[in-house]
C-alpha positions as CSV (number, residue, x, y, z in Angstrom):
1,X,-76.7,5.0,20.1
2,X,-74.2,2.2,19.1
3,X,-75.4,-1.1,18.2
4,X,-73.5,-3.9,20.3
5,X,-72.7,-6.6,18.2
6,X,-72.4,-10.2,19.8
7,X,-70.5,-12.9,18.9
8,X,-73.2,-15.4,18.1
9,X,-74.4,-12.3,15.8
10,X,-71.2,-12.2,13.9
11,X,-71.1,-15.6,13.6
12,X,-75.0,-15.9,11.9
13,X,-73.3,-12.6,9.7
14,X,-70.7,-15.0,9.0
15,X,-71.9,-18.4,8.2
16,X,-74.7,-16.5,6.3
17,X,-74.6,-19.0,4.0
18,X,-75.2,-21.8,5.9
19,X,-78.1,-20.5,7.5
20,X,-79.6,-19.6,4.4
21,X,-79.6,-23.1,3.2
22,X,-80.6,-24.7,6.3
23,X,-83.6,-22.0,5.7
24,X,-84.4,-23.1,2.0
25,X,-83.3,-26.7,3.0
26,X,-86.7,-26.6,5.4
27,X,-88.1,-25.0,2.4
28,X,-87.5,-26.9,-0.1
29,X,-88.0,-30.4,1.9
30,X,-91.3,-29.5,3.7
31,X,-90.3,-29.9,7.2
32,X,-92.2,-26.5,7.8
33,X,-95.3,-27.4,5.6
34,X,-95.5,-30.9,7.6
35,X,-95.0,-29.3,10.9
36,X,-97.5,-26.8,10.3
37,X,-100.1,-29.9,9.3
38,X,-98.7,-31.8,12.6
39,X,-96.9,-29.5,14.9
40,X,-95.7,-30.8,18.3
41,X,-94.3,-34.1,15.9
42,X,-90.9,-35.8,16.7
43,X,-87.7,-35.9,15.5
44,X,-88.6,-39.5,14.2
45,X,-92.1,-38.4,12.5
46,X,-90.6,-35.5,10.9
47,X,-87.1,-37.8,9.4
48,X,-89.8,-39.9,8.3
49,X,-92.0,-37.3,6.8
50,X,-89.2,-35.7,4.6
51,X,-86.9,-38.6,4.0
52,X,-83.8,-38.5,4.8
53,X,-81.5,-40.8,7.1
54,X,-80.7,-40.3,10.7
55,X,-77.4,-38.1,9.9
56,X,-78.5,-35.6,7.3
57,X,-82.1,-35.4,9.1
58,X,-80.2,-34.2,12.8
59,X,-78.1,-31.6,11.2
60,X,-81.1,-30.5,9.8
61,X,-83.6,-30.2,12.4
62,X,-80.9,-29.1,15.1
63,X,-79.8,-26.1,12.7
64,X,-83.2,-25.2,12.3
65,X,-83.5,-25.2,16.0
66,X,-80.4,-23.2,16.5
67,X,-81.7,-20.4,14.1
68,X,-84.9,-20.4,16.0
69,X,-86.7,-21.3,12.7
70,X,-88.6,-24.2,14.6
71,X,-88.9,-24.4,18.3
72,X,-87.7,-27.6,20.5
73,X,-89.8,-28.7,23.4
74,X,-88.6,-31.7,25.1
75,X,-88.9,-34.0,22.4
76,X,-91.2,-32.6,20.2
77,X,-91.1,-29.9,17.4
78,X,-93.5,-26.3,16.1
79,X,-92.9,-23.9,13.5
80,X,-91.3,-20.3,15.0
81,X,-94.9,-17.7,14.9
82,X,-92.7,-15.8,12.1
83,X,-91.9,-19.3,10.1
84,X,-95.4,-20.3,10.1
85,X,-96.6,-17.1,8.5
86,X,-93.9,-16.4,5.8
87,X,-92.4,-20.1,5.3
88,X,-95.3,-22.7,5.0
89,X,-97.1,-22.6,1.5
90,X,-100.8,-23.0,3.0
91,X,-100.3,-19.7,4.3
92,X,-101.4,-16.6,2.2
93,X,-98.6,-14.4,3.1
94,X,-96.2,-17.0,2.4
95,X,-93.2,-16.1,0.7
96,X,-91.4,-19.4,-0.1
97,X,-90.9,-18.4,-4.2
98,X,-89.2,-15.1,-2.5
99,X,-86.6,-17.9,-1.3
100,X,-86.1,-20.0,-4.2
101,X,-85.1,-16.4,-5.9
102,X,-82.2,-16.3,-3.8
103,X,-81.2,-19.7,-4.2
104,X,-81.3,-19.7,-7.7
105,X,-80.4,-16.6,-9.0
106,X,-78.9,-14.5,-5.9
107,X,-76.5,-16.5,-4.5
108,X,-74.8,-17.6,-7.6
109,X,-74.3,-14.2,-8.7
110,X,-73.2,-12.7,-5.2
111,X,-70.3,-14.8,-5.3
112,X,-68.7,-11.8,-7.5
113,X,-69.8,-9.3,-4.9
114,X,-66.3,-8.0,-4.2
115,X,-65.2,-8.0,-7.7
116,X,-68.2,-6.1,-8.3
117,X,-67.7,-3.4,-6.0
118,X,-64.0,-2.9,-7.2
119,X,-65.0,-2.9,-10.8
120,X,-68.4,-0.8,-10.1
121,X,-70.0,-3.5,-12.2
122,X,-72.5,-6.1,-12.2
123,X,-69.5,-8.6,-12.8
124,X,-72.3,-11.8,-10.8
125,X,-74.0,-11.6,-14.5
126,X,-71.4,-13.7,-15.9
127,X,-73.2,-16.8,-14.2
128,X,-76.4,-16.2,-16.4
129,X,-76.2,-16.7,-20.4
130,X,-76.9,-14.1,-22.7
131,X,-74.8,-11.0,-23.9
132,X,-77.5,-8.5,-22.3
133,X,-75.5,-6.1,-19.5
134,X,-78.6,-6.6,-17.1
135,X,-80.3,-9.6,-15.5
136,X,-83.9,-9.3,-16.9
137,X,-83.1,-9.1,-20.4
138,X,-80.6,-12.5,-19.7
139,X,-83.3,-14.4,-18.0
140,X,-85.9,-13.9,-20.6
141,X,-83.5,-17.0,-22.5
142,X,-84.5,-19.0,-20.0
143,X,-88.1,-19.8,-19.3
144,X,-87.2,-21.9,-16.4
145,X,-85.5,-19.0,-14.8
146,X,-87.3,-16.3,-15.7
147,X,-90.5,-18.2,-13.8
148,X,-88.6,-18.5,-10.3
149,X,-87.7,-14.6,-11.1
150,X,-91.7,-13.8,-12.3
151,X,-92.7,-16.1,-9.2
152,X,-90.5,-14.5,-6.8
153,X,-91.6,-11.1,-7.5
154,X,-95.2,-12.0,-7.9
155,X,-94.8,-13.3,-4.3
156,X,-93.7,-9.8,-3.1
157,X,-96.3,-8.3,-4.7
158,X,-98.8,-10.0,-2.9
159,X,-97.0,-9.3,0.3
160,X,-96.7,-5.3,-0.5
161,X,-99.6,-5.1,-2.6
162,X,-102.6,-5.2,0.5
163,X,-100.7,-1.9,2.1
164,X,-100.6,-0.5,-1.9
165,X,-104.2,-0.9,-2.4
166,X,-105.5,0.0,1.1
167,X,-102.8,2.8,2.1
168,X,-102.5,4.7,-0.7
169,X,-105.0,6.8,-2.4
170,X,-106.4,6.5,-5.9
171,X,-109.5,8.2,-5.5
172,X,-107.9,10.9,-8.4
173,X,-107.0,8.5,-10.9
174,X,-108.2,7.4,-13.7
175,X,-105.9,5.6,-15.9
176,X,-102.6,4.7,-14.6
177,X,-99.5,3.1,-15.5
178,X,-98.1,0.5,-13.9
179,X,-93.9,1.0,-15.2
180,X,-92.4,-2.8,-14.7
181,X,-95.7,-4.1,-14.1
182,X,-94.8,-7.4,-13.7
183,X,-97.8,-10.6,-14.5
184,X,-100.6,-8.4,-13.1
185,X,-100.6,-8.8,-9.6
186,X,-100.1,-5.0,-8.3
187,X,-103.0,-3.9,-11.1
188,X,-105.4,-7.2,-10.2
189,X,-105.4,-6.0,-6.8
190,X,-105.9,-2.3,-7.8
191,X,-108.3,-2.4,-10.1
192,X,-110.1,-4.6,-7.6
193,X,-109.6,-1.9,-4.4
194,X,-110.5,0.6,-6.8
195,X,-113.7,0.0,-9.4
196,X,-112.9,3.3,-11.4
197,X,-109.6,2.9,-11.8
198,X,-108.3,1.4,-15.3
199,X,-104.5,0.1,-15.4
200,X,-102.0,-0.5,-18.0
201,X,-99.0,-2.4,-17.8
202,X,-95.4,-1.3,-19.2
203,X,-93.0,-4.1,-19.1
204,X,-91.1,-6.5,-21.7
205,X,-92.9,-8.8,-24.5
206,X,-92.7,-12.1,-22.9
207,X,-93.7,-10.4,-19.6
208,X,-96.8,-8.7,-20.9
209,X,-97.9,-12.1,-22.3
210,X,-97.8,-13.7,-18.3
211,X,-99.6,-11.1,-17.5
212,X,-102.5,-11.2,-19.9
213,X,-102.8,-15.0,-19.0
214,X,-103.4,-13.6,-15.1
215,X,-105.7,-11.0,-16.5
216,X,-107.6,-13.1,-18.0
217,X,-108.2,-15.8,-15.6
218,X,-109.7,-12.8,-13.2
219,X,-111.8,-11.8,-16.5
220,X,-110.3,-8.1,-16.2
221,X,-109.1,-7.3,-19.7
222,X,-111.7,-4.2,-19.8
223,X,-110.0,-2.7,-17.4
224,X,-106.4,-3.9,-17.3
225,X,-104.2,-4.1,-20.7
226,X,-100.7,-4.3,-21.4
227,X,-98.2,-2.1,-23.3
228,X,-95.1,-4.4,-24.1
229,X,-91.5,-2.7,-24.5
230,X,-88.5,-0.7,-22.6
231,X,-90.3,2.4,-20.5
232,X,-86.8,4.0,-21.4
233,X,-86.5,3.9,-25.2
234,X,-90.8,3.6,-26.2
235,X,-93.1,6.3,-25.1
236,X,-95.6,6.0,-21.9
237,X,-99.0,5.2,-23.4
238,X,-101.3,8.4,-24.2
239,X,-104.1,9.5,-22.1
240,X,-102.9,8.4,-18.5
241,X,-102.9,10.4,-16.1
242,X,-100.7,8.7,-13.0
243,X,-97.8,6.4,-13.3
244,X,-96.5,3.9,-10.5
245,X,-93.2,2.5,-10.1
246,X,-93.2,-0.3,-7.9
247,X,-90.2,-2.0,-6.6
248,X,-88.5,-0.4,-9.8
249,X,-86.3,2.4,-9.1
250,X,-83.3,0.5,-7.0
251,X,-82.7,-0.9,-10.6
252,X,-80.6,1.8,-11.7
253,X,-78.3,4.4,-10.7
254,X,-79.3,8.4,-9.9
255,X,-79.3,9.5,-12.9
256,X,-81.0,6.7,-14.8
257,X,-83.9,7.3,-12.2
258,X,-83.7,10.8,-12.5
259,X,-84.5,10.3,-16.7
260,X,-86.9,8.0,-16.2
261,X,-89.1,10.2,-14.1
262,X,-88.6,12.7,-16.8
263,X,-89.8,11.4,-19.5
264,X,-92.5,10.4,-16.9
265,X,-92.7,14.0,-16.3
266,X,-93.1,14.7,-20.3
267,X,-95.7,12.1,-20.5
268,X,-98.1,12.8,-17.9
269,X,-100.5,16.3,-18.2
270,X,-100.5,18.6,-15.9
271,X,-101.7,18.0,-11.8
272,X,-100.5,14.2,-13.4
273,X,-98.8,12.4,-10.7
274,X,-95.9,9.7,-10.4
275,X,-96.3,7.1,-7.4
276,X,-93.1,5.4,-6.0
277,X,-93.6,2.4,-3.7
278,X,-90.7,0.5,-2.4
279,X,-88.7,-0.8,0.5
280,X,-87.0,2.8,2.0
281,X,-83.7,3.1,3.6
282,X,-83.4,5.2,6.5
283,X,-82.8,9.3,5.5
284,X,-79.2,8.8,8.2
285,X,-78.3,5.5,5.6
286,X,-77.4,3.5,8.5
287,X,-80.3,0.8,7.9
288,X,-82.8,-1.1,8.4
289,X,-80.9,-4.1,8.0
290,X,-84.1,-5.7,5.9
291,X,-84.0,-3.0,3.4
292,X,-80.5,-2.7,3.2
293,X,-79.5,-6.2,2.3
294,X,-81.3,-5.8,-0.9
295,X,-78.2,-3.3,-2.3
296,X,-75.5,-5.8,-3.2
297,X,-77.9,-8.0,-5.6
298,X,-78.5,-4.9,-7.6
299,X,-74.7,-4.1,-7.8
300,X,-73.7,-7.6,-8.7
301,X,-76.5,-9.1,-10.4
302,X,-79.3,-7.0,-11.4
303,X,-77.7,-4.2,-13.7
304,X,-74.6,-3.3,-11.8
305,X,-76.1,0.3,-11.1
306,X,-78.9,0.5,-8.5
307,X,-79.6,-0.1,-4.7
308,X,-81.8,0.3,-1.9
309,X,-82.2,4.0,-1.8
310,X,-82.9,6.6,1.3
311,X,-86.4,8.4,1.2
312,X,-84.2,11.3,0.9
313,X,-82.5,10.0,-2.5
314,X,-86.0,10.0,-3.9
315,X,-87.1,13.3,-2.9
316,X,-84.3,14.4,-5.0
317,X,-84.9,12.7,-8.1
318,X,-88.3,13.9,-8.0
319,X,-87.6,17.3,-7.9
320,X,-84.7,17.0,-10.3
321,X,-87.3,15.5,-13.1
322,X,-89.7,18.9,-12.4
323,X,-92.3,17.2,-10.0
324,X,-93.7,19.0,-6.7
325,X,-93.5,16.5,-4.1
326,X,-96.9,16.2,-2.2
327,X,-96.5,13.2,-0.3
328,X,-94.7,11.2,2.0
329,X,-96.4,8.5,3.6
330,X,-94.4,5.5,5.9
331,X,-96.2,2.0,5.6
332,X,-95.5,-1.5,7.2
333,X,-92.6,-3.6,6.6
334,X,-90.4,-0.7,5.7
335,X,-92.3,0.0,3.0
336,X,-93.3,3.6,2.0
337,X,-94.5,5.9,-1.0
338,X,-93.7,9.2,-2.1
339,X,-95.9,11.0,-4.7
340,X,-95.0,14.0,-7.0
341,X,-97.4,16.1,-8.9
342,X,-96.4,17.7,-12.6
């Protein structure tokens, strides 16, 4: 069926970018953090709570309004249901460092989307210094950055990582990898749903050192370690038997997934498996919109070859690598895992 597409919905489409900042504006400044403290507050309370004069504060709170991010009721102002879940820091499925990902490292680089798509490049990585042809290895020169990257991700995590650790099955593993690990927070909640299950972490130097600091503070290092370097030029560590990639393979293109799940493939022993859990695109690539929003950063930004791929494209790099495909399982927020046996 064709989607009808309204006028007020082409005009959100775009002025994207204003609502975006209106969003991390309320962000940034609190107004959802204060509202959530003292909802049904008025316009006056909440200029005086964040600030700002009479001017800046209206555009403000009416944009928010508009966008449906806080509601209006006669004279006094709430959070949206949505808003205070995701967008007020008390909250444990917030995801406000999610946000100051975009704001920071997104949008800067998206402004070369079009040049990347004609040059097939990741042309948005001229914003970020370094000589590296993909982000991470560019924002590991700047500690400031690379924290609002680490904290952004860590925050998705956290939001993926409950329907990871109850949804999935581990019951057969013993000693897994986690590829692009991150600072811990899939494995800490793994090793946690799972008390048999010990985890090792594959990801760059001066990631693996966040990490350990995490690991530590949950007092886990008998169970979780770290194995510091590039999964596609060092070898997978000896004696695992499952590895997960997480969030990992809209990095690169086809074929780069396609060798990294063979050398997977070479790693593991046999009845091994390879678990990949991500955001999945519809098999007829015509949405969701919440998954496929995600593509242009990894054109423009991230290394200028990935995106959000279909369940389908997976599928096929799985059985191009050699593995037997055993399961695919749907999960909320668009999530959704595919296993493959050796």
């Amino acid at each position: 069926m064709e989607k009808k597409l309204t006028f007020e919905h082409l005009a959100l489409i775009s002025q994207g970018h204003a609502a975006f900042q209106l969003l991390w504006a309320g962000v940034h400044l609190r107004v959802f953090d204060f509202l959530s403290e003292k909802p049904g507050s008025c316009f006056k309370e909440v200029q005086a709570a964040i600030n700002l004069e009479e001017q800046p504060t209206k555009i403000l709170v009416v944009g928010l309004t508009s966008l449906s991010l806080i509601q209006k009721n006669g004279d006094s102002f709430r959070n949206s249901e949505i808003v205070e879940k995701l967008m007020v820091r008390s909250s444990p499925e917030n995801m406000v460092d999610v946000l100051g990902w975009q704001h920071h490292i997104s949008y800067p680089g998206l402004f070369y989307f079009v040049d990347s798509l004609k040059a097939n490049k990741n042309l948005g990585l001229q914003h970020f210094s370094g000589d590296e042809d993909n982000l991470y290895a560019r924002i590991s020169h700047s500690p400031e950055l690379e924290k609002v990257f680490q904290d952004a991700m860590a925050s998705l995590s956290r939001s993926a990582n409950n329907i990871l650790s109850t949804s999935v099955p581990f019951d057969e593993v013993k000693h897994l990898v986690d590829a692009g690990g991150g600072a811990a927070e899939n494995a800490i909640a793994l090793v946690k749903a799972n008390p048999h299950l010990r985890i090792t972490i594959f990801d760059s130097p001066t990631v693996c050192e966040r990490a350990k600091k995490n690991i530590a503070s949950e007092g886990l290092e008998s169970r979780i370690d770290t194995h510091p370097g590039n999964f596609f030029e060092k070898d997978f560590p000896k004696g695992i038997d499952a590895i997960l990639f997480a969030h990992m393979m809209t990095i690169w293109s086809p074929e780069r997934d396609t060798l990294l799940l063979r050398r997977a493939y070479d790693t593991l022993p046999d009845g091994g498996r390879v678990i990949i859990f991500n955001m999945m695109a519809a098999d007829d690539e015509a949405g969701p919109v919440s998954v496929t929003l995600g593509s242009p950063y990894f054109l423009s930004i991230a290394t200028g070859q990935g995106r959000m791929y279909a369940w389908k494209d997976y599928e096929k790099f799985l059985s191009d690598a050699g593995f037997k495909q055993t399961l695919r399982m749907k999960l909320p927020k668009q999530h959704g895992v595919l296993v493959g046996i050796k």
